[in-house]
C-alpha positions in Angstrom: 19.5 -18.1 -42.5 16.0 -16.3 -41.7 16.3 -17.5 -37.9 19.7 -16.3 -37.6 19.4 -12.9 -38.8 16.7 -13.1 -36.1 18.5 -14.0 -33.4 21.2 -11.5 -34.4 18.5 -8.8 -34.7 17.5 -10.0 -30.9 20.4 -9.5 -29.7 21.7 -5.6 -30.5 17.8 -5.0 -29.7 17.9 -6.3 -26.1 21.6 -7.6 -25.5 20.4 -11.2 -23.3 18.5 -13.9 -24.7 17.2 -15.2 -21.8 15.1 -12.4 -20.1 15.9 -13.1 -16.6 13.4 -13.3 -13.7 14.6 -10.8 -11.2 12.9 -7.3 -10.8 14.2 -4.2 -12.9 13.2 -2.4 -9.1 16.5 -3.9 -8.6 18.5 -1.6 -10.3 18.9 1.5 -8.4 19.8 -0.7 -4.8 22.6 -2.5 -6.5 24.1 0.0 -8.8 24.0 2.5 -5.5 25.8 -0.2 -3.0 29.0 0.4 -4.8 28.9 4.2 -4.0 32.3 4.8 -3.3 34.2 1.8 -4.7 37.4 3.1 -6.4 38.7 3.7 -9.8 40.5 0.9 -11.5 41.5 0.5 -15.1 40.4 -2.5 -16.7 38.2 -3.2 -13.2 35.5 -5.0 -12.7 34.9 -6.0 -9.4 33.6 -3.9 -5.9 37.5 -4.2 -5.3 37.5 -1.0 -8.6 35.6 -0.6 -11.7 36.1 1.2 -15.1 33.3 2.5 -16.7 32.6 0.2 -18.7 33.3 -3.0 -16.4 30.9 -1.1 -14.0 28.0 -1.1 -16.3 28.8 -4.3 -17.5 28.8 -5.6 -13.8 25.1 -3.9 -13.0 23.1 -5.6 -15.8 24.6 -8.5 -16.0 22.8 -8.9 -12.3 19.5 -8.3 -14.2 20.0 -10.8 -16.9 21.8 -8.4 -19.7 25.2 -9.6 -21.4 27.0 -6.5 -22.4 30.2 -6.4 -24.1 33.5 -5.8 -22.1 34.4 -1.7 -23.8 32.5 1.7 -23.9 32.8 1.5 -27.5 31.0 -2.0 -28.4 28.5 -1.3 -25.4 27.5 1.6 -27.7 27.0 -0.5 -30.3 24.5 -2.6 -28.2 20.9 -2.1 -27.9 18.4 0.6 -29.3 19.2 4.2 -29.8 17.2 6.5 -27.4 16.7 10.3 -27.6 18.2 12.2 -24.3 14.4 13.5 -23.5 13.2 9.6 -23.4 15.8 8.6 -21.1 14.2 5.8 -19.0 16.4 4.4 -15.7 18.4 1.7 -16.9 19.6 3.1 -19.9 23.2 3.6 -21.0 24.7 6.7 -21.6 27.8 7.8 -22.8 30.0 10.6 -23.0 33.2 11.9 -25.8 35.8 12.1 -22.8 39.7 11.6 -23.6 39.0 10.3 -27.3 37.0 10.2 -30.2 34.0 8.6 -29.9 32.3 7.0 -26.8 34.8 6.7 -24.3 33.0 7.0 -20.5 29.3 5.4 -20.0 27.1 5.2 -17.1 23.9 3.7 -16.0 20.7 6.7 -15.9 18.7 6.0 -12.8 16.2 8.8 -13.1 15.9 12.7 -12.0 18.5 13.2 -14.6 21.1 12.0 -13.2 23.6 8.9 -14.0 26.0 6.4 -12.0 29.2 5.9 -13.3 32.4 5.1 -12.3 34.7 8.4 -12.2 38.3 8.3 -12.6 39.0 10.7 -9.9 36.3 10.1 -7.4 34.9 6.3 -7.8 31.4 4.8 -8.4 29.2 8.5 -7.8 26.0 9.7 -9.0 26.7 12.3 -11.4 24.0 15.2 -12.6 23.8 15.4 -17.1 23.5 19.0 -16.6 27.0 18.7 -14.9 29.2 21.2 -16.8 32.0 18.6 -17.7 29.5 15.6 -18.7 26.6 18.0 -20.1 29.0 19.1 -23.1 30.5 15.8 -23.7 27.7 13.6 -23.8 27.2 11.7 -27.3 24.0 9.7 -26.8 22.4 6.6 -25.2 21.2 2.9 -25.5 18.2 1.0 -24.1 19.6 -2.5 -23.3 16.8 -3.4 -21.0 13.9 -5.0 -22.0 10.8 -2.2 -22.2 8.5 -2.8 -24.6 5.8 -0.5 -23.1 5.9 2.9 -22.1 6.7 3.9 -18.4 3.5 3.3 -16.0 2.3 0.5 -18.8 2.4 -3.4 -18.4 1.7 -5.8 -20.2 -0.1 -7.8 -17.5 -2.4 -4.8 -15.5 -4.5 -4.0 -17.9 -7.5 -1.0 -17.2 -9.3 -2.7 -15.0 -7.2 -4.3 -12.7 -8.1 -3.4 -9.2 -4.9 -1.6 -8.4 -3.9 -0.4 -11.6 -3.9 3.2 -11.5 -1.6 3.4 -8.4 0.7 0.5 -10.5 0.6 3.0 -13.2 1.6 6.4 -11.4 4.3 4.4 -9.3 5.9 2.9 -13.3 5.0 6.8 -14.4 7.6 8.3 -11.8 9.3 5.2 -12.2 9.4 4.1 -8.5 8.8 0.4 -10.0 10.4 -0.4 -13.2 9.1 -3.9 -13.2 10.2 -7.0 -15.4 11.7 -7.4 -19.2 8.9 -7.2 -21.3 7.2 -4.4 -19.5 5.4 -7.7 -16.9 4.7 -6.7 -13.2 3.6 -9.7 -12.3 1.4 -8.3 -9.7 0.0 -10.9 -8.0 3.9 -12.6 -7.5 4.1 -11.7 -3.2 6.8 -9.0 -2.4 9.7 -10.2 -0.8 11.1 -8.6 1.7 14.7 -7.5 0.1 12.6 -6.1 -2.2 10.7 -4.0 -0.4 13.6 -2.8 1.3 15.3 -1.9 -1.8 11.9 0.3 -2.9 11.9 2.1 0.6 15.6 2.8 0.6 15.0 3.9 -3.3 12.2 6.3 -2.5 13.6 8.0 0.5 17.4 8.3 -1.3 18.7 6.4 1.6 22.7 6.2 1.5 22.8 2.2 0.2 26.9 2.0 -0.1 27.1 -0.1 3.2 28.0 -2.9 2.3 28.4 -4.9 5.5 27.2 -8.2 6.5 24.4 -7.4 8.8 22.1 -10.3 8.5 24.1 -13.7 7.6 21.6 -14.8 4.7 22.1 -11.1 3.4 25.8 -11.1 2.7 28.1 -8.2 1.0 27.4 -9.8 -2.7 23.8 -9.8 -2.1 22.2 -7.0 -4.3 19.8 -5.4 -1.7 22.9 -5.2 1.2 22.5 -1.8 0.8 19.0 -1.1 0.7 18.5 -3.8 4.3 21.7 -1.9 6.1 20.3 1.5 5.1 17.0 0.7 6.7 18.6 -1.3 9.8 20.5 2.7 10.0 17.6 4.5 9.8 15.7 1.9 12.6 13.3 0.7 10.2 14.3 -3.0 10.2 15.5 -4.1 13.9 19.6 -5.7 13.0 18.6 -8.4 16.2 15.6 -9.9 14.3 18.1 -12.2 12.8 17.9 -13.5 10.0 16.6 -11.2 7.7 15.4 -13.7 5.6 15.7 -11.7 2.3 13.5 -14.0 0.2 10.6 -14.5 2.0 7.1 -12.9 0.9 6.5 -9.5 3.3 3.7 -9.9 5.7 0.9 -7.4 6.3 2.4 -6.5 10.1 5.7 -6.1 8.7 4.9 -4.3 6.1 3.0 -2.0 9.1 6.0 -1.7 11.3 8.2 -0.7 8.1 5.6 1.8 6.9 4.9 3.6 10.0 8.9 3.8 11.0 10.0 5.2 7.5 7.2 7.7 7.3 6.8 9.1 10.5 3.2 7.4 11.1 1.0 9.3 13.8 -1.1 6.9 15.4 -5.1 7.6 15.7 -7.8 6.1 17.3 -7.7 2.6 18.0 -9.3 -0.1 15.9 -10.5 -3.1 17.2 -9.7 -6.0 15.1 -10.1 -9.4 16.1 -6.9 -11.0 15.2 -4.8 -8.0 16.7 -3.9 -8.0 19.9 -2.5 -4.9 22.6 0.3 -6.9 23.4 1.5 -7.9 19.4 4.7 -6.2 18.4 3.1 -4.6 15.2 -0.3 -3.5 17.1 0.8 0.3 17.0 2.1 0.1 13.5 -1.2 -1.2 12.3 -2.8 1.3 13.9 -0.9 3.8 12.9 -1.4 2.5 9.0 -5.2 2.2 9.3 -5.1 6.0 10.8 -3.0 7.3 7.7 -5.6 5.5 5.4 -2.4 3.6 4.2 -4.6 0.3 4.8 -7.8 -1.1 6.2 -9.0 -4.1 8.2 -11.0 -6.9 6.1 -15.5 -6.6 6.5 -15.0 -9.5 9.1 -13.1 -7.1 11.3 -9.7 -8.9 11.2 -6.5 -7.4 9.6 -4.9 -10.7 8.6 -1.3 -9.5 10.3 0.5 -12.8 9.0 -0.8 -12.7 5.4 1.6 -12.1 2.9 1.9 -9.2 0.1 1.2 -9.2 -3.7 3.0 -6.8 -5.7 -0.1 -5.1 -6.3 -0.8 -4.8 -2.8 2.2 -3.3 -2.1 1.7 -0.8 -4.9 -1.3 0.4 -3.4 0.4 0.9 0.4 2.9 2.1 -1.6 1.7 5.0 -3.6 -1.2 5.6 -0.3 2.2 6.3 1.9 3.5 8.2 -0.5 0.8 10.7 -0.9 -0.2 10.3 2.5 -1.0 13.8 4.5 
């Protein structure tokens, strides 16, 4: 009886028994592909959504069962104050009936996705006049355990922890249930794309098949086909190869496309040639102080990314001048 008031207890707490593996970064790149989708009662599909079908849909990509209505999704979870909204919680809204009757997902800057009756899967604003009055309260069905910018696995003094912990601060990386960020795991490239087109509020609704082994279904479509758009990623380097762990040269090229890179003076590294493809995006990245050669005087182009490498480009780029 003990074990099964357990289990029960589990489940309102965090709504999926098995925490799944895939990244919480996740979120905001597949919620934000179905920008646009229309309206549908009783939806539940990129074909139309309801509300509730629609935030059903989104977590059950990261591993969280929800139930089918507004009103038992309410029921789900842990109650959380509107000030400690954290993105991927629930909120819902006192609409056309007692009681919770229009949820959405919160992904930050105080603002919420949802699907509207009248214009679709849009990011709404709290403060919007008709939501701001009607909103009732919100649920944490994802699994944080630690506060934002804390994890259980980068302790003090981890090398690259204080940029790991101002990125989970601002919450540009949610990382995994239980508050992990496994941060020696390698960065695939989907991934990366999905942070880059996160950051910069790149329009992710496209939902196209640009890349064969990235098809509409895939969650980061949005995020790849936002950065093909904005000539980050090259659409003839076929295939994308969503998967794989990001190299240091890609990550180069991608870096010094999406922020503008000025190149300096050249560095001579041994392993980098004039006539690579990535030599002027590493040499733009060393000039920005983004990154740095190894004391043997290579750069190690084909070695791939941690998680807490990419962190540390990360947040660099980010507060680069």
């Amino acid at each position: 009886m003990r074990r099964f008031v357990s289990a029960l207890l589990l489940f309102f707490l965090f709504p999926s028994f098995a925490y799944a593996s895939d990244s919480y970064d996740r979120l905001i790149p597949l919620a934000k592909k179905y920008v646009g989708v229309p309206y549908q009662f009783g939806g539940s599909s990129e074909k139309g959504f309801d509300c509730s079908g629609f935030t059903r849909h989104v977590m059950s990509r990261l591993g969280v069962t929800l139930a089918r209505t507004t009103a038992e999704q309410y029921k789900q979870g842990s109650e959380v104050k509107k000030e400690d909204l954290r993105v991927g919680d629930l909120v819902f809204f006192e609409t056309y009936k007692k009681g919770p009757s229009h949820a959405g997902v919160y992904i930050g800057d105080n603002q919420f996705i949802h699907a509207s009756s009248s214009k679709g899967i849009t990011v709404t604003s709290l403060d919007d006049s008709y939501y701001k009055k009607r909103y009732i309260g919100a649920r944490r069905v994802l699994a944080y355990v630690q506060a934002a910018g804390q994890f259980q696995d980068v302790g003090n003094d981890f090398w690259a922890s204080k940029e790991i912990e101002a990125l989970g601060k601002k919450e540009m990386v949610l990382g995994y249930a239980k508050s992990y960020f496994k941060p020696d795991e390698v960065m695939t490239r989907a991934e990366a794309a999905g942070l880059i087109a996160t950051y910069f509020n790149f329009n992710m609704n496209n939902r196209k098949e640009t890349f064969s082994d990235v098809p509409s279904d895939h969650w980061a479509v949005g995020a790849v086909n936002a950065l093909v758009k904005e000539n980050i990623v090259d659409r003839n380097n076929k295939p994308f190869q969503p998967d794989e762990p990001l190299t240091r040269e890609q990550l180069a090229m991608w870096f010094a496309e999406a922020w503008k890179l000025k190149r300096g003076a050249d560095v001579p590294f041994t392993d980098v040639k004039e006539t690579d493809a990535a030599y002027d995006a590493i040499e733009k990245l060393v000039a920005s102080g983004i990154a740095n050669g190894y004391e043997d005087g290579t750069f190690r182009p084909k070695e791939t990314v941690t998680r807490a490498q990419f962190a540390v480009f990360f947040y660099r780029a980010m507060n680069a001048k």
